[in-house]
TORKOL-4160 file (C-alpha; in steps of 0.2 Angstrom, whole numbers, padded with zeros to 4 digits, m for minus):
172
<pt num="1" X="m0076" Y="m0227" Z="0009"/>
<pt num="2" X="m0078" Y="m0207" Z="0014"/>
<pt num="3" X="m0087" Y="m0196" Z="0003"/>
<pt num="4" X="m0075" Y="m0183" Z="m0005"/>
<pt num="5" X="m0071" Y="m0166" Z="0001"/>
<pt num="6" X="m0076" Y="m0151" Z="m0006"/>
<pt num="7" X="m0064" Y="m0140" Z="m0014"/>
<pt num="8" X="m0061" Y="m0123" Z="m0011"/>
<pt num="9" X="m0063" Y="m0117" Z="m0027"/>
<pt num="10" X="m0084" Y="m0127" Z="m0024"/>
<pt num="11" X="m0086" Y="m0120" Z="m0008"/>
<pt num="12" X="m0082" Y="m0101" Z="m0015"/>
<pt num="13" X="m0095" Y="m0106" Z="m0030"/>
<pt num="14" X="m0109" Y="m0109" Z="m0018"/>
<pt num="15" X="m0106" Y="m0094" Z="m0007"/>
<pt num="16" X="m0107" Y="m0084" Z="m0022"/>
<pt num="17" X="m0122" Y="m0091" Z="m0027"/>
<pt num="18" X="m0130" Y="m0090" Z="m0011"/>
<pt num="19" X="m0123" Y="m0068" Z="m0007"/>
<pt num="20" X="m0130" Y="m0068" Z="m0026"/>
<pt num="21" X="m0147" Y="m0075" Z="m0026"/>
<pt num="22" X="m0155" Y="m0063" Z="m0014"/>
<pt num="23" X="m0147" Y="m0049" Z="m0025"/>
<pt num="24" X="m0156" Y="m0056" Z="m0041"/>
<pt num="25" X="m0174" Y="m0058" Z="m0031"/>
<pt num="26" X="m0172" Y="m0041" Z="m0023"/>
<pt num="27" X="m0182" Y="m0027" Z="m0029"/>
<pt num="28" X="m0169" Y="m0013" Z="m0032"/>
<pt num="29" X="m0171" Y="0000" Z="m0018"/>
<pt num="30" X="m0158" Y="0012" Z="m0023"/>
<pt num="31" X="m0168" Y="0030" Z="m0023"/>
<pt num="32" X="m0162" Y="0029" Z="m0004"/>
<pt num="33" X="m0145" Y="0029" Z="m0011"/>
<pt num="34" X="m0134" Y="0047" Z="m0011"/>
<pt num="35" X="m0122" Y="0039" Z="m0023"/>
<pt num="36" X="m0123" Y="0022" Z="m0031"/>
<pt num="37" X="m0105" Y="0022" Z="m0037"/>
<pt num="38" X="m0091" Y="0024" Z="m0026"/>
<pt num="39" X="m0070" Y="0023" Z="m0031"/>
<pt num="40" X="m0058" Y="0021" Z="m0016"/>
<pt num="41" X="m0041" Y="0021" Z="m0013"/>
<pt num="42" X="m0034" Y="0007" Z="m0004"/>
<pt num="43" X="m0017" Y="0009" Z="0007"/>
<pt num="44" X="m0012" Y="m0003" Z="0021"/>
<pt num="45" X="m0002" Y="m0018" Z="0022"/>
<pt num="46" X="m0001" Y="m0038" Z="0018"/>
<pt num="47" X="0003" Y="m0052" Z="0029"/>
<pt num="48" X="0006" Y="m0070" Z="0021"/>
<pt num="49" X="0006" Y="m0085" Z="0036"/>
<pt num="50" X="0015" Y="m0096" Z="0026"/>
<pt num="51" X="0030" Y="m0087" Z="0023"/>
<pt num="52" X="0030" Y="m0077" Z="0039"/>
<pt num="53" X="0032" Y="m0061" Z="0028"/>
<pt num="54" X="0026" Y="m0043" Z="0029"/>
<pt num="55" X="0024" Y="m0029" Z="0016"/>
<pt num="56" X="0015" Y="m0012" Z="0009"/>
<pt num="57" X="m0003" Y="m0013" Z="m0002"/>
<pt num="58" X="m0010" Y="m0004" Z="m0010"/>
<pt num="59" X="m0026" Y="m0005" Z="m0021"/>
<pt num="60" X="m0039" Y="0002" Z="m0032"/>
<pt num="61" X="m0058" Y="m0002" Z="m0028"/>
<pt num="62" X="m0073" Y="0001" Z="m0037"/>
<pt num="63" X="m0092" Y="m0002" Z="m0027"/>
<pt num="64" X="m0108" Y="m0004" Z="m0036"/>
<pt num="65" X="m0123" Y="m0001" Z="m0022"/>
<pt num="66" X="m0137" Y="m0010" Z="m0029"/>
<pt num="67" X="m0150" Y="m0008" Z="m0014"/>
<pt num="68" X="m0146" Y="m0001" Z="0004"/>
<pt num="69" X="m0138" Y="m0020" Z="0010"/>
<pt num="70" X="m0132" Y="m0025" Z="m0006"/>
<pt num="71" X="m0117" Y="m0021" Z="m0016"/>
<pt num="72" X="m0103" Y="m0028" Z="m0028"/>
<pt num="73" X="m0088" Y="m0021" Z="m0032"/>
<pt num="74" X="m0071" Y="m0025" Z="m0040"/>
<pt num="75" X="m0054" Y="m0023" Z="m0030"/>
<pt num="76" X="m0037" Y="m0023" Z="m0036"/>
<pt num="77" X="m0022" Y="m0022" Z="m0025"/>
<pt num="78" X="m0003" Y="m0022" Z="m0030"/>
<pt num="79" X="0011" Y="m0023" Z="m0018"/>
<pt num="80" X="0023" Y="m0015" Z="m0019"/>
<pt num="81" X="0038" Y="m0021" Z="m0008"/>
<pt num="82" X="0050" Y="m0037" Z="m0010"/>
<pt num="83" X="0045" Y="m0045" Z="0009"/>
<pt num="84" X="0030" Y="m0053" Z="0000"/>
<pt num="85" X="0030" Y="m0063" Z="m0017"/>
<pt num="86" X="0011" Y="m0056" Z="m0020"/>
<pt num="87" X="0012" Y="m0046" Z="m0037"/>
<pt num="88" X="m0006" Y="m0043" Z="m0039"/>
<pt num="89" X="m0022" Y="m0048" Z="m0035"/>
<pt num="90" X="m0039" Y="m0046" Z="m0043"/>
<pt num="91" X="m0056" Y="m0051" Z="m0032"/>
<pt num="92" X="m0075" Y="m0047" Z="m0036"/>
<pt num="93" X="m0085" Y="m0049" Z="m0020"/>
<pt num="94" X="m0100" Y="m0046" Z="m0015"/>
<pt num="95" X="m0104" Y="m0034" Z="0000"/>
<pt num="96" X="m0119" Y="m0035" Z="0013"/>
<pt num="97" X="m0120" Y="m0019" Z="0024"/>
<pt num="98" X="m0125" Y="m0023" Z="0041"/>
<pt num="99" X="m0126" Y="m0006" Z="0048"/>
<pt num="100" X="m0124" Y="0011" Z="0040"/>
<pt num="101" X="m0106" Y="0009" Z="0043"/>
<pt num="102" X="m0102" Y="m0008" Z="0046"/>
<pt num="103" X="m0100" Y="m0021" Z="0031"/>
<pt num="104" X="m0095" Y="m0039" Z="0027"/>
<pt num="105" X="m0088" Y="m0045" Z="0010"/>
<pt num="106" X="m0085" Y="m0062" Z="0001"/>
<pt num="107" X="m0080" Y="m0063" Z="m0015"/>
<pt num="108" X="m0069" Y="m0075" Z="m0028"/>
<pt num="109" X="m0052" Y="m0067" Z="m0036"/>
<pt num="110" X="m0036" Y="m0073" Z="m0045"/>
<pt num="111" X="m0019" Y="m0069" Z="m0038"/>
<pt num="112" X="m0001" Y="m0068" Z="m0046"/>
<pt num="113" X="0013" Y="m0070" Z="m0040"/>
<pt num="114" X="0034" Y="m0071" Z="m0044"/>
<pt num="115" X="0044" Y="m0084" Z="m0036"/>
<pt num="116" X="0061" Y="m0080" Z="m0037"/>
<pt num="117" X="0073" Y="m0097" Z="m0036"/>
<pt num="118" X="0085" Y="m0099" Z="m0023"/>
<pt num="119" X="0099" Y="m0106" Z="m0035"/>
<pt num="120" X="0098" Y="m0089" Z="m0045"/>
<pt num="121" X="0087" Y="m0096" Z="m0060"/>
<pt num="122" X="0076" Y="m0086" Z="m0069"/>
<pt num="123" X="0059" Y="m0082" Z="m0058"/>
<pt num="124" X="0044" Y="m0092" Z="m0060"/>
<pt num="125" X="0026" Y="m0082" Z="m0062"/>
<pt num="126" X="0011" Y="m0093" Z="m0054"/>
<pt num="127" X="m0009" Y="m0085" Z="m0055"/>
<pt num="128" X="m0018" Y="m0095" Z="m0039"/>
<pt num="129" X="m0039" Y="m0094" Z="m0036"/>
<pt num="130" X="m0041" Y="m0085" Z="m0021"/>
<pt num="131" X="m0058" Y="m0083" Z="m0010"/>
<pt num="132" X="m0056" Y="m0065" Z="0000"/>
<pt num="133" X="m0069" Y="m0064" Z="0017"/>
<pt num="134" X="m0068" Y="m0044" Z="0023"/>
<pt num="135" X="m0076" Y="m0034" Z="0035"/>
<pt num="136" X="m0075" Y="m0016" Z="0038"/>
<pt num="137" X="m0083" Y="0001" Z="0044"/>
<pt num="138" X="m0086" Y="0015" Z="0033"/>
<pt num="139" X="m0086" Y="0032" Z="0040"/>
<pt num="140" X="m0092" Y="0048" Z="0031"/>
<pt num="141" X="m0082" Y="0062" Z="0029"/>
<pt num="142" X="m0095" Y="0074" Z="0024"/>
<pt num="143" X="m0102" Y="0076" Z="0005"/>
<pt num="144" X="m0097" Y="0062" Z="m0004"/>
<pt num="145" X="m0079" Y="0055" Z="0006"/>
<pt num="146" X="m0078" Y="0040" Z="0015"/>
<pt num="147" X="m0064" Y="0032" Z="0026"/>
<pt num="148" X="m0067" Y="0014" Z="0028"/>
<pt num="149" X="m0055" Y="0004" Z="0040"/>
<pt num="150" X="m0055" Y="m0014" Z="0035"/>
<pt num="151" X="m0046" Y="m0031" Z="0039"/>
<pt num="152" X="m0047" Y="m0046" Z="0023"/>
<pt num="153" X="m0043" Y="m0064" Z="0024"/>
<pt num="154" X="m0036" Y="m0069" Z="0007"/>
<pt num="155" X="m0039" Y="m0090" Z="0006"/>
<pt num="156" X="m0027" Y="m0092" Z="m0006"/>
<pt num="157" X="m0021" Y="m0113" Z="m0009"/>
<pt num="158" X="m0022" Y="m0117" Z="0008"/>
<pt num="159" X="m0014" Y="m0105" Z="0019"/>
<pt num="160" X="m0019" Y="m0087" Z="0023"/>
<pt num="161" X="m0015" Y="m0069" Z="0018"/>
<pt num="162" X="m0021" Y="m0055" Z="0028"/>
<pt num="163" X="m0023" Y="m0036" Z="0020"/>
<pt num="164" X="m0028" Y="m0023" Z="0033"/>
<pt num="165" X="m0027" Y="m0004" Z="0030"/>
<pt num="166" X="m0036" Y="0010" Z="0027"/>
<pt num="167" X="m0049" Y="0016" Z="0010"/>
<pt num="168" X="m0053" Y="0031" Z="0004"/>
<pt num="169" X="m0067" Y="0032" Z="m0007"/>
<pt num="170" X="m0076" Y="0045" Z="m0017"/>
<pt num="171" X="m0095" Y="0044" Z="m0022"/>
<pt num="172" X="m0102" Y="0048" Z="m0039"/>
């Protein structure tokens, strides 16, 4: 008999606990810090594998810097065009910044979404778990602006949405 595989929904708890854990034992080195908070503006787009389908996102982020490498943040995006049955997705990952610039991000989310039947029915609403893996490169625009390209994978049931675009943020 094989052991049983390991959800996704298991696998996303343990990377949580394991991006978490070192944020708990860190001591808080955040004087280094210009701004701890930080709101950007998410525009770009959203590609889902599965259905082959393209559209426009855009997105609100907030980020929490709790020591030079370490941040969390919360991200909500809505798209906004037909192409792509996403209606809006929350995620709460957790950010480890490499570099100045560069940055990777993992965190869990919950996605909704509209199915609209091919017979004409009424359309059906479904909320999916979702596990978002990110990378981007934040670049200062002087004072307290940042443009940050990035590229997300969105695990989302198992197939694969992509979100790539462009955020601009704003420290405080």
């Amino acid at each position: 008999m094989l052991p049983a595989r390991p959800s996704l929904s298991s696998l996303s708890l343990l990377l949580v606990c394991l991006c978490a854990g070192p944020l708990i034992a860190q001591e808080a080195e955040v004087a280094d810090i210009e701004y701890k908070n930080e709101v950007e503006l998410f525009v770009g787009g959203v590609t889902e594998t599965e259905q082959s389908a393209s559209g426009f996102g855009i997105g609100l982020e907030y980020n929490r810097r709790l020591s030079p490498r370490w941040s969390i943040g919360v991200e909500a995006v809505e798209i906004s065009t037909t192409d792509v049955t996403r209606s809006w997705l929350v995620v709460v990952p957790v950010y480890f910044h490499i570099t100045e610039g560069l940055g990777i991000k993992a965190g869990p989310g919950i996605e909704g979404s509209k199915e609209e039947p091919e017979d004409g029915g009424e359309s059906e609403s479904t909320t999916e778990f979702v596990l978002r893996l990110g990378a981007g490169y934040e670049f200062e625009l002087g004072g307290r602006f940042t443009l940050t390209p990035e590229i997300n994978a969105d695990l989302i049931g198992g197939h694969v949405t992509w979100v790539y675009g462009l955020s601009f943020g704003v420290g405080f």
